[in-house]
Backbone as JSON Lines, residues from 0, in Angstrom:
{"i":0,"aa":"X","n":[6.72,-6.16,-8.71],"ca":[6.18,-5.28,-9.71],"c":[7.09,-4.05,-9.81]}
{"i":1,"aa":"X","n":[7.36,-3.91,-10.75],"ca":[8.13,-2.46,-11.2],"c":[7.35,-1.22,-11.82]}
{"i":2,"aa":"X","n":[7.62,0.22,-11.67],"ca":[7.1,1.39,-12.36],"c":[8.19,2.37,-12.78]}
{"i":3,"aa":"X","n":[7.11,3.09,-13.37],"ca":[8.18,4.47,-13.89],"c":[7.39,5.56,-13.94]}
{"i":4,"aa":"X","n":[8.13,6.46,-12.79],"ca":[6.9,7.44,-12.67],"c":[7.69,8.66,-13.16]}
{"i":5,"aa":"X","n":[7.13,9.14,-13.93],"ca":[7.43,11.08,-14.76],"c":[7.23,11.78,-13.91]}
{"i":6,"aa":"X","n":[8.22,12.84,-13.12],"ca":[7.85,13.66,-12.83],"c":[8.33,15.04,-13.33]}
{"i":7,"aa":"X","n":[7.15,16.21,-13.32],"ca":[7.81,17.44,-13.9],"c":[7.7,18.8,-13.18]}
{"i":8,"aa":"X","n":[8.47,19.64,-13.02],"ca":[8.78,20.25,-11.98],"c":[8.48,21.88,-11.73]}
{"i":9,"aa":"X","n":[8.17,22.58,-11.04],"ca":[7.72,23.62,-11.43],"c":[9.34,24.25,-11.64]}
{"i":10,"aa":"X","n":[9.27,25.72,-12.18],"ca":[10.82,25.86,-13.27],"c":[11.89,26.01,-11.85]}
{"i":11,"aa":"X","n":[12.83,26.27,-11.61],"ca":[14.01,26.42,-11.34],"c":[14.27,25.66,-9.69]}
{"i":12,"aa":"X","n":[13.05,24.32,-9.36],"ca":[13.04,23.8,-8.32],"c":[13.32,22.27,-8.61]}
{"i":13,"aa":"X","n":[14.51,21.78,-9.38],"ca":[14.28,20.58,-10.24],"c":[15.43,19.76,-9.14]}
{"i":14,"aa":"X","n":[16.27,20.44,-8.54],"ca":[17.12,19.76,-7.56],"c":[16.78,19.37,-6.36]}
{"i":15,"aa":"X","n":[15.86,20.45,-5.83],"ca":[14.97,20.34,-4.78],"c":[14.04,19.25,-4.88]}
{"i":16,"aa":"X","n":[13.32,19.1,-5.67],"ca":[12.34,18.05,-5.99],"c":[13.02,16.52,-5.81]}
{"i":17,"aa":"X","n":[14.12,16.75,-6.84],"ca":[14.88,15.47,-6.66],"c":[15.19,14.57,-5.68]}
{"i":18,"aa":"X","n":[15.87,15.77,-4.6],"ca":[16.65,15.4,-3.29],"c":[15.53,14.87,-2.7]}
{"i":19,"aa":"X","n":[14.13,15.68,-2.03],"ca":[13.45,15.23,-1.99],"c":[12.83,13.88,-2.29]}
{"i":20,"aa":"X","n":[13.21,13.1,-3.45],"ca":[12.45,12.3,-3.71],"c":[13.34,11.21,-3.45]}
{"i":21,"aa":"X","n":[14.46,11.35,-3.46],"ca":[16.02,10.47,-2.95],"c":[15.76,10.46,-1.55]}
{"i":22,"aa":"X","n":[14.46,11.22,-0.95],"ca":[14.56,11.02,0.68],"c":[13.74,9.91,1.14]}
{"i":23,"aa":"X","n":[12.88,9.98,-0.22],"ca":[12.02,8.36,0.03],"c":[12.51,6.93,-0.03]}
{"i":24,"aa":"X","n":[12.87,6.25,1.16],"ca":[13.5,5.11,1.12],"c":[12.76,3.78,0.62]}
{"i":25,"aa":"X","n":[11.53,3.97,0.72],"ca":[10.77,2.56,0.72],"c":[10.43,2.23,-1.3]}
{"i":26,"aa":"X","n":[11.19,1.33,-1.19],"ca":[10.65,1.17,-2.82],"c":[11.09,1.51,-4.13]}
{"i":27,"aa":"X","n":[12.14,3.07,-3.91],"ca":[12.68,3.79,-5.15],"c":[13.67,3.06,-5.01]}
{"i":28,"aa":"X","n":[14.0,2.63,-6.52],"ca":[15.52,2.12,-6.81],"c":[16.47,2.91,-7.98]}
{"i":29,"aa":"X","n":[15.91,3.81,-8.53],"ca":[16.7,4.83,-9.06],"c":[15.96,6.55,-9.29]}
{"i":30,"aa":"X","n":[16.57,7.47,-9.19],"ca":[15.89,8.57,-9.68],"c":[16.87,9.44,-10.41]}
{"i":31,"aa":"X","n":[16.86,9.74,-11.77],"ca":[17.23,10.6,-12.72],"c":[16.5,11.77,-13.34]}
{"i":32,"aa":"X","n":[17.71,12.67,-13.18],"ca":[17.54,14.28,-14.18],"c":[17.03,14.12,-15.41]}
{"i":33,"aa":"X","n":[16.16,14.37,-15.89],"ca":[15.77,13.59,-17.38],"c":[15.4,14.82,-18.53]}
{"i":34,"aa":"X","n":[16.01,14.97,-19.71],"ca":[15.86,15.8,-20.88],"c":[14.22,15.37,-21.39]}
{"i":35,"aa":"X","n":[13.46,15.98,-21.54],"ca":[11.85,15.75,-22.62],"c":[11.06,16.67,-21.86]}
{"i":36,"aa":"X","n":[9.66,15.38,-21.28],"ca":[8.69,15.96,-21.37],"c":[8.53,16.31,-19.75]}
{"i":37,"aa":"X","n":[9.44,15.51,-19.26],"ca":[9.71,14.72,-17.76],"c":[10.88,15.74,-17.36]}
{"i":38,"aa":"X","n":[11.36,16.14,-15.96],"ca":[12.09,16.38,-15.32],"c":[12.77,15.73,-14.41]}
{"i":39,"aa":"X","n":[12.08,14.76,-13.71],"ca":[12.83,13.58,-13.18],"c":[11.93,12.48,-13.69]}
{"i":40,"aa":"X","n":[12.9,11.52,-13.54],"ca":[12.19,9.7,-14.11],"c":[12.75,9.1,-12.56]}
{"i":41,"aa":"X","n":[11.3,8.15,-12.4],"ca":[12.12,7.78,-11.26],"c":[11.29,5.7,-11.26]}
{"i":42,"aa":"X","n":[12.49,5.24,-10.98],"ca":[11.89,3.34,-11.29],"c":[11.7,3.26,-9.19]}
{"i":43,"aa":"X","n":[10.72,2.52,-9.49],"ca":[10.46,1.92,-7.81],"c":[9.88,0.48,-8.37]}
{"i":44,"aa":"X","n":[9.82,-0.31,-7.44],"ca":[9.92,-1.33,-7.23],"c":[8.94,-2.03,-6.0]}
{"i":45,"aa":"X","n":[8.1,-2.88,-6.29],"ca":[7.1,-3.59,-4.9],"c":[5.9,-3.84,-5.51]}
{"i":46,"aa":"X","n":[4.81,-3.91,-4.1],"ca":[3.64,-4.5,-4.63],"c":[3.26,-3.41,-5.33]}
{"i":47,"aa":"X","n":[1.93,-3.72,-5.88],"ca":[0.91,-2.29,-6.26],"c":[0.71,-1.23,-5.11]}
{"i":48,"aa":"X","n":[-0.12,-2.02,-3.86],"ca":[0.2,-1.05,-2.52],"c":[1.38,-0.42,-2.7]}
{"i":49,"aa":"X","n":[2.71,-0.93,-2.51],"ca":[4.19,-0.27,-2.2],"c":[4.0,1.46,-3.17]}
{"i":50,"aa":"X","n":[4.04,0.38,-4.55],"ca":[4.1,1.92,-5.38],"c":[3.02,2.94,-5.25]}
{"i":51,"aa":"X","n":[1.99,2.66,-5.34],"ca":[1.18,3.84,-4.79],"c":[1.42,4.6,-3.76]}
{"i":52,"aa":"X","n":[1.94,3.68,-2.48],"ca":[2.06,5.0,-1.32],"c":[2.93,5.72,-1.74]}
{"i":53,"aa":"X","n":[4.35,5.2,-2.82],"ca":[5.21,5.91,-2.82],"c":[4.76,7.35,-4.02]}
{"i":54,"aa":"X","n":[3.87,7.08,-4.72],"ca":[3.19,7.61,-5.88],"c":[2.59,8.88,-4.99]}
{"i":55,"aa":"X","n":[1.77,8.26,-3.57],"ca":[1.4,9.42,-2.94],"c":[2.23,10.34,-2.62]}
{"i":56,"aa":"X","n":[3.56,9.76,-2.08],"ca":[4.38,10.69,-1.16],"c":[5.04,11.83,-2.3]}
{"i":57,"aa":"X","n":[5.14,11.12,-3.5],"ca":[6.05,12.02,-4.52],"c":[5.12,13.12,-4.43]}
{"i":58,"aa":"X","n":[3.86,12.75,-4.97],"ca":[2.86,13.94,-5.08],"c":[2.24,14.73,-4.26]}
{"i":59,"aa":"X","n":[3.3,14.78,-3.05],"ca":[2.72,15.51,-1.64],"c":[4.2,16.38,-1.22]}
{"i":60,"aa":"X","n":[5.11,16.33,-2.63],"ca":[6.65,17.35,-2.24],"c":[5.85,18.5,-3.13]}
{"i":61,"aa":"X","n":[6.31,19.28,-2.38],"ca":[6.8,20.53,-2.68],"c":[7.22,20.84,-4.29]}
{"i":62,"aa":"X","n":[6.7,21.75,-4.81],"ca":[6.74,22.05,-6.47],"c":[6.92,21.46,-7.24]}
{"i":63,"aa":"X","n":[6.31,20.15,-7.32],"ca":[5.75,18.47,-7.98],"c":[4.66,19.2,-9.03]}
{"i":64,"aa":"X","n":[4.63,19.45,-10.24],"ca":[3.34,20.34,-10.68],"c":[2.78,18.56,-11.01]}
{"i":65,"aa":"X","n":[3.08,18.03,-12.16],"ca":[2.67,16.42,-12.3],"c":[3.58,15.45,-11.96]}
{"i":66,"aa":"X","n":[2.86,14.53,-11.99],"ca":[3.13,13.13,-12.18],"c":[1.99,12.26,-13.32]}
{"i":67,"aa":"X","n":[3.17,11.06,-13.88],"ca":[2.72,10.51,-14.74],"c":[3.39,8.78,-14.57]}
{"i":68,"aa":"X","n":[2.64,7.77,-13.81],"ca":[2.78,6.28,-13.53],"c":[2.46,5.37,-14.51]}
{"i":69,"aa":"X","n":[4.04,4.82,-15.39],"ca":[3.6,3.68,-15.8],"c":[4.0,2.54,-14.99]}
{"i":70,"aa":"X","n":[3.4,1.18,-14.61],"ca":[3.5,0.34,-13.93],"c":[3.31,-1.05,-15.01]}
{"i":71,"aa":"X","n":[4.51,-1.71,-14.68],"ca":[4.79,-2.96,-15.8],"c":[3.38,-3.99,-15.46]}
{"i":72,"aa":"X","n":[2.97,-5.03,-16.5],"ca":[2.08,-5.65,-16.45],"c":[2.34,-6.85,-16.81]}
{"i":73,"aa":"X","n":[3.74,-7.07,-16.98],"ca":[4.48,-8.66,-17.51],"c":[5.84,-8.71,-16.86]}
């Protein structure tokens, strides 16, 4: 199963957040700087379990204001 989780950042902590989230090994297979609504986009990869814990851990860094999980269904 694959996702794509939005994350957006509180203002001038967008590198920090990142690195951070590049520290999570289990599951993330890419994370990008992203122009919109989003500040980072990030794809992970696994079961439903997998992505959720990793869904938890994003949302337990440091100046994470949201998150927003889409998770493929085909």
């Amino acid at each position: 199963m694959k996702a794509l989780t939005l994350i957006t950042t509180e203002a001038g902590k967008l590198d920090a957040v990142a690195k951070a989230v590049r520290n999570i090994k289990n599951g993330i297979k890419e994370v990008l700087i992203v122009t919109g609504r989003a500040d980072i986009a990030v794809f992970s990869e696994g079961s439903i379990k997998d992505i959720r814990n990793t869904i938890v851990k994003i949302g337990k860094i440091r100046n994470v204001v949201t998150t927003e999980t889409m998770v493929e269904i085909e």
